[in-house]
C-alpha positions as CSV (number, residue, x, y, z in Angstrom):
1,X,3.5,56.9,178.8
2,X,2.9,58.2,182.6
3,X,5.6,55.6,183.7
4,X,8.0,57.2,181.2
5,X,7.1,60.6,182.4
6,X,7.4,60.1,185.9
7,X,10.6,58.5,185.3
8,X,11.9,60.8,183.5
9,X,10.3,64.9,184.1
10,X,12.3,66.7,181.6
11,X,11.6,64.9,178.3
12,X,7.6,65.6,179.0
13,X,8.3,68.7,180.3
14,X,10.1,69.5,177.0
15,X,7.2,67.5,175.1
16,X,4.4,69.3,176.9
17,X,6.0,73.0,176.2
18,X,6.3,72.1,172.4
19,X,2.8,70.7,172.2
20,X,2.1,74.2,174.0
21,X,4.0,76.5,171.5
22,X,3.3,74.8,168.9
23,X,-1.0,75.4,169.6
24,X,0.3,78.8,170.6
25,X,1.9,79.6,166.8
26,X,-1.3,78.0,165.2
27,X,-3.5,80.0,167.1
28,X,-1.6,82.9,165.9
29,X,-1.1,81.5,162.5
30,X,-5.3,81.6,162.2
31,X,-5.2,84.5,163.7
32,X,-3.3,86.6,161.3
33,X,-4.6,84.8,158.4
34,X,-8.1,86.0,159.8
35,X,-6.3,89.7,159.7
36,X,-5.2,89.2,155.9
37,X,-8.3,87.6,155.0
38,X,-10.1,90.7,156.1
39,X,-7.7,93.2,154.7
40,X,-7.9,91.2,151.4
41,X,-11.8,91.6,151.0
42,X,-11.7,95.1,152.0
43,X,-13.2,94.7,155.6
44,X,-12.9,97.7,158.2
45,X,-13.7,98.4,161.7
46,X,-17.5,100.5,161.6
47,X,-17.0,102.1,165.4
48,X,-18.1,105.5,165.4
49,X,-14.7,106.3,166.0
50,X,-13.5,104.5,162.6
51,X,-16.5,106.7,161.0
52,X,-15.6,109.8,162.3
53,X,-11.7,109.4,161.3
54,X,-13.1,108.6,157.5
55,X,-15.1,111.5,157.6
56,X,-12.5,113.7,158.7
57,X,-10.3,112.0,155.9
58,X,-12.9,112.9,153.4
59,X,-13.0,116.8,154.6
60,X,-9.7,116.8,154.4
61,X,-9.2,115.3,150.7
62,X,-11.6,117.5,149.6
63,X,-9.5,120.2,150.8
64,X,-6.4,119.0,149.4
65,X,-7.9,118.5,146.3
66,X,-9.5,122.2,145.8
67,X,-6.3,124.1,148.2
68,X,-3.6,121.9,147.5
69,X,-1.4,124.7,145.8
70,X,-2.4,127.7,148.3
71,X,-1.6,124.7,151.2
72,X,2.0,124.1,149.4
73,X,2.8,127.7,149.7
74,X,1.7,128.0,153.0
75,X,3.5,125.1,154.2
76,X,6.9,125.9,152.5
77,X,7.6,128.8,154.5
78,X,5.7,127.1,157.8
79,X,8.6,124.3,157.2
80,X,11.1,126.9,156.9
81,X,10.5,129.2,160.1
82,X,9.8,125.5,162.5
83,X,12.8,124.0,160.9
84,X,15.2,127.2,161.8
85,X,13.1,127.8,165.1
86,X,13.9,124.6,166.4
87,X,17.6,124.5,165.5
88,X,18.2,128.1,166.9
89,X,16.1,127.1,170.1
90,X,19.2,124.0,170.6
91,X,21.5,126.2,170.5
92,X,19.8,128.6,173.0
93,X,18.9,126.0,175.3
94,X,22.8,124.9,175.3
95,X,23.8,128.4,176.1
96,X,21.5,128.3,179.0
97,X,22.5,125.1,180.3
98,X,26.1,126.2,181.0
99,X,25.0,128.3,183.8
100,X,21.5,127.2,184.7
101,X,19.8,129.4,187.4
102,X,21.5,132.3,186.6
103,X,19.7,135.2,184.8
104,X,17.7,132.6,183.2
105,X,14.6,134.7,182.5
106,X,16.6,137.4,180.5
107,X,18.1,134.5,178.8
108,X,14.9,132.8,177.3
109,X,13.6,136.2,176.0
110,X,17.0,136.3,174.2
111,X,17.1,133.3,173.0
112,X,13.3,133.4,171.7
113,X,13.7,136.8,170.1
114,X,16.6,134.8,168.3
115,X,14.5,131.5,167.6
116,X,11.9,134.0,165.8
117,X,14.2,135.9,164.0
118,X,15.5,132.8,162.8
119,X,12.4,131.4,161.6
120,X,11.2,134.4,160.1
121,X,14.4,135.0,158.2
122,X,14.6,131.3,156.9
123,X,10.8,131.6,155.7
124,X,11.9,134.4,153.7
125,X,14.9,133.0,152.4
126,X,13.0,129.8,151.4
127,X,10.0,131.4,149.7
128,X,12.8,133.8,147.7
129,X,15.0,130.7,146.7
130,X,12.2,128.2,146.0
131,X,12.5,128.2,142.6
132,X,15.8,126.3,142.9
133,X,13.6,123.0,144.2
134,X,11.1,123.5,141.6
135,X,12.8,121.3,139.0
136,X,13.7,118.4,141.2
137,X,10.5,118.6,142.7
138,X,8.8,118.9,139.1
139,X,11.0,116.2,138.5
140,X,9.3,113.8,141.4
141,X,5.8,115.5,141.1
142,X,6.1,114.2,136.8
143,X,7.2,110.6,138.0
144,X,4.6,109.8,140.3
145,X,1.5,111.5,138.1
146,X,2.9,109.0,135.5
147,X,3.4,105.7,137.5
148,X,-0.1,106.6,139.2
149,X,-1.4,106.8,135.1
150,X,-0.4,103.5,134.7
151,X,-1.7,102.1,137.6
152,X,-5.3,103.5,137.5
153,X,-5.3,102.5,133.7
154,X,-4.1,99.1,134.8
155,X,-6.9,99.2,137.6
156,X,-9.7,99.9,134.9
157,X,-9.1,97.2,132.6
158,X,-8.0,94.7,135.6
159,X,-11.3,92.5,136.0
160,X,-12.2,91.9,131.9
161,X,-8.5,91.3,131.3
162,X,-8.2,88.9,133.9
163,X,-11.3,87.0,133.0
164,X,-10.2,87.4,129.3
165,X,-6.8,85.8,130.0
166,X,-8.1,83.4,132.3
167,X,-5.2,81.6,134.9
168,X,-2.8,80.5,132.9
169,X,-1.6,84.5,133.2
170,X,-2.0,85.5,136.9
171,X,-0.2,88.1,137.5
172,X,0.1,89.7,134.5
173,X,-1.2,93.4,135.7
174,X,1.9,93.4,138.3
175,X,4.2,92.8,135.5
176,X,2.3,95.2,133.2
177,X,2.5,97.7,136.1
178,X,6.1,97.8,136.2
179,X,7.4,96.8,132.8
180,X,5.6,100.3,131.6
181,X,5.4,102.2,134.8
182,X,9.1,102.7,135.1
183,X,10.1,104.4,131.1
184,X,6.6,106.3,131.5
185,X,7.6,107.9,134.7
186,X,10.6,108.9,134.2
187,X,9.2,110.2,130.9
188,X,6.7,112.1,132.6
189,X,9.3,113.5,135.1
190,X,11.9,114.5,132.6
191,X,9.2,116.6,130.8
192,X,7.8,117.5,133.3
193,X,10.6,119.5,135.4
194,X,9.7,122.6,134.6
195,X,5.8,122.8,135.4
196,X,6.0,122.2,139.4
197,X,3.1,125.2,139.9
198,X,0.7,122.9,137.8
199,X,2.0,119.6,138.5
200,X,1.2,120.4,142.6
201,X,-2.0,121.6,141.9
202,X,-2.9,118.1,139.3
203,X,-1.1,116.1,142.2
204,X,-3.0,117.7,145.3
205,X,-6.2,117.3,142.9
206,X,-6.0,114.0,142.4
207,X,-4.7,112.5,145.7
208,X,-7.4,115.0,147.4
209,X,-10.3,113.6,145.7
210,X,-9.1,109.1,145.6
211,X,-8.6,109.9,149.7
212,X,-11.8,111.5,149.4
213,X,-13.6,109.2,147.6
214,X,-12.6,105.8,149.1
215,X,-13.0,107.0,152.3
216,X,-16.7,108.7,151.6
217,X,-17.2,105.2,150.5
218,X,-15.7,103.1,153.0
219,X,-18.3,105.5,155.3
220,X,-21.2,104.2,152.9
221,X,-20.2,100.5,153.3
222,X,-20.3,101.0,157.3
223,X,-24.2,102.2,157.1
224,X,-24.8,99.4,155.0
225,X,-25.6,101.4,151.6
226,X,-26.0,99.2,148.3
227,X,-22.3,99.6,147.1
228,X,-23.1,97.5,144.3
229,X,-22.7,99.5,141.1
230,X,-20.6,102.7,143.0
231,X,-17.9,99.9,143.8
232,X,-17.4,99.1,140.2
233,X,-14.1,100.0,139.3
234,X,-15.0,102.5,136.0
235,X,-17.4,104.2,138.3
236,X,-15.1,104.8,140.9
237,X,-12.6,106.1,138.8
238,X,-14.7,108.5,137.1
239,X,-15.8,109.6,140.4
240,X,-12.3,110.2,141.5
241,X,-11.8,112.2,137.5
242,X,-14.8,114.3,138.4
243,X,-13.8,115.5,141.6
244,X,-10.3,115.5,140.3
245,X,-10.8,117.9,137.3
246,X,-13.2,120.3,139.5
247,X,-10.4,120.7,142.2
248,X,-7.9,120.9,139.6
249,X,-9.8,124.0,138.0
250,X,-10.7,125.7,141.4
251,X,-7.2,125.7,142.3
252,X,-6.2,127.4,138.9
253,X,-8.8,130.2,139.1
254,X,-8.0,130.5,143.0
255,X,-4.3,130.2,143.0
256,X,-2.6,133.3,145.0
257,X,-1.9,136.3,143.0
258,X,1.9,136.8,141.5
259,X,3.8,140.2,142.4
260,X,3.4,142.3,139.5
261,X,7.0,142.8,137.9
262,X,7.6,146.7,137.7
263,X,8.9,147.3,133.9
264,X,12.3,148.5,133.3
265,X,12.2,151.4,131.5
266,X,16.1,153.2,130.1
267,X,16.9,156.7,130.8
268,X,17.1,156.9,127.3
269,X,13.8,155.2,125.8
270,X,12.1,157.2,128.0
271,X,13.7,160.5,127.0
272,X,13.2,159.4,123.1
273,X,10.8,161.3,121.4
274,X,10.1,161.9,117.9
């Protein structure tokens, strides 16, 4: 084998980078099936960084979930006046470009009184004309409250199914996930297209409190807490409901106050007397 070699360099040169790259695709073979394994069995990093993002997340479900519809209002308009600001600022900067040095302070004032008056103006606009994106949206808010149904009803009754069904139907809740998923969501969404107001604030409500909740608990895994009967898949899920229907009614006794309509009244109905 060394006689071969030395007679001839480039076959075991060619030998010895394949036995090279193929050690260097197994290492990384175990390597990523080390990654899966831990993202299949739920494992996280527990660094006080990790800790401190998941608490964060939690906060911030929690305000989601009790805000979401006040945070939706607030962040239409916000879209709005950054979306018309930034176009209205390319156009100023192009203005300024074609003479550059001269005058260029007056210029910027100009063109940020513009970039304001822009934004301002398309806030306005957008909060006046939002009704016309309330069906679509209604539409899109209806199918994923429906498919998400499905899926946390599949979710519950996963683990005694499974066991009940045993091997020989593997798979089953992927195809029961889709097979009704799909006609219920769209059901949901078509009757659904007309309740945005209420559909954000069951949307916010829920996603709020499952981000919430799974991180809180992800938390209580990393400092070692008995998990044992909180990871059950009922109790998590009525966890999530609880929180769920509390945000759900904070946000309907909290939601901002509508501008009252001034009545109508005719010249004539108010000049009739009898």
């Amino acid at each position: 084998s060394s006689d071969l070699c030395n007679s001839n360099l480039k076959p075991c040169r060619y030998r010895a980078s394949t036995a090279r790259l193929s050690a260097s695709g197994a290492d990384m073979a175990s390597v990523t099936d080390q990654v899966l394994d831990s993202l299949e069995h739920g494992a996280v990093s527990c660094d006080t960084s990790t800790s401190i993002l998941l608490c964060a997340l939690c906060v911030v479900g929690l305000i989601v979930s009790f805000f979401g519809y006040r945070i939706y209002m607030l962040a239409l308009g916000l879209f709005a006046f950054l979306l018309a600001f930034a176009a209205e600022a390319a156009v100023g900067a192009t203005w300024i470009g074609m003479a550059p040095g001269e005058r260029d302070t007056v210029k910027k004032v100009i063109v940020i009184v513009c970039c304001l008056l822009w934004g301002i103006l398309a806030a306005v606009i957008c909060r006046k004309l939002s009704g016309l994106l309330d069906k679509f949206l209604g539409f899109v808010l209806g199918v994923a409250l429906g498919a998400a149904a499905v899926a946390v009803a599949i979710y519950v009754i996963q683990d005694p199914l499974s066991r009940a069904f045993g091997d020989a139907y593997t798979g089953w809740d992927q195809f029961a996930t889709i097979t009704l998923g799909v006609p219920i969501a769209l059901l949901t969404g078509f009757l659904c297209r007309n309740s945005i107001k209420y559909l954000l604030m069951i949307a916010t409500a829920f996603m709020g409190a499952a981000v919430a909740v799974r991180s809180l608990e992800t938390v209580l895994v990393c400092a070692e807490v008995n998990m044992e009967v909180v990871s059950k898949p009922w109790v998590t899920t009525a966890i999530v409901a609880v929180i769920t229907v509390l945000g759900l009614v904070a946000q309907i006794y909290c939601q901002p106050a509508q501008p009252a309509k001034r009545a109508d009244v005719s010249v004539s109905g108010a000049a009739e007397a009898v």
